[in-house]
N, C-alpha and C positions, 0 to 999 in steps of 0.2 A: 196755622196760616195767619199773617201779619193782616193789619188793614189799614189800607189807605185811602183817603179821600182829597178829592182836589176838586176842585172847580171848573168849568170847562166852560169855555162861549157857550150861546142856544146854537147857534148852526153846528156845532163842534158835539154839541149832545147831540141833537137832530142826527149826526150823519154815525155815531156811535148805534144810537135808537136804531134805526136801518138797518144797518150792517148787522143788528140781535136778530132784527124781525126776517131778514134774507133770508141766514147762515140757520135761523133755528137756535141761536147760540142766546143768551142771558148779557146783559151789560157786561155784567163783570167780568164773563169768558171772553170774550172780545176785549175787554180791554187790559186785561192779563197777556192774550195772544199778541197784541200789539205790543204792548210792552215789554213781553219774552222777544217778540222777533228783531224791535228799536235793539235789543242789549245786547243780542246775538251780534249784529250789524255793527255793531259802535265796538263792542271787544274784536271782531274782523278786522275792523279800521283801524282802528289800536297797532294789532299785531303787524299787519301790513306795514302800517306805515314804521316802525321799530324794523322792518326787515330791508324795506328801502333804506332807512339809515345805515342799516350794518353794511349792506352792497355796497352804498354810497362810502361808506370808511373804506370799506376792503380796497375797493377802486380806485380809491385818493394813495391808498400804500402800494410803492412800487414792489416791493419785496412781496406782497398777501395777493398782489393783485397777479402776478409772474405764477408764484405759488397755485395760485386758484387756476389759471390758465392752463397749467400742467395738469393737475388734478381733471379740470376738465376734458381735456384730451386723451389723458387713459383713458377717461370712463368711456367717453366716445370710443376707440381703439377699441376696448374690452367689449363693448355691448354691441358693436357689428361684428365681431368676431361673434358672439357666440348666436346673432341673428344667423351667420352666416353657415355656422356650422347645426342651425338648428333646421334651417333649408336644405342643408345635403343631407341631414341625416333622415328628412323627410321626401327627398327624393327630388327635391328642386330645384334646377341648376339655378344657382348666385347669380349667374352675371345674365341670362335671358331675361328681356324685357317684355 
């Protein structure tokens, strides 16, 4: 295991200090947990925002974007079809509200 050390304000220790004495937890497990949860969150936003951009390219292409729209709509078509076929075969009529 690596080590690191950083400096932190007093109120910023203080409220570290705390959060040990709450949770039952040691400085350092807290401030691992916080820092595993900060990287979890930031690679999240990462990826997201990489995925907004591709949507955003797809979207900008009339031919990817045509393309996606199809693909879209089988999948829709296929996946009520086989909701639909999975309520008769459970005895449910489809179209009863």
């Amino acid at each position: 295991m690596s080590t690191l050390s950083l400096r932190l304000p007093d109120d910023f220790g203080a409220r570290v200090d705390e959060e040990a004495r709450l949770s039952g937890k040691t400085r350092s497990e807290v401030a691992r947990q916080a820092t595993a949860e900060f990287l979890e969150r930031r690679e999240k936003e990462r990826f997201m925002a990489e995925m907004v951009a591709a949507a955003r390219a797809l979207a900008a292409d009339p031919t990817a974007r045509r393309e996606a729209l199809e693909l879209a709509n089988d999948l829709v078509d296929e996946g009520l079809d086989d909701i639909i076929a999975a309520e008769i075969a459970a005895g449910i009529d489809p179209d009863e509200k």
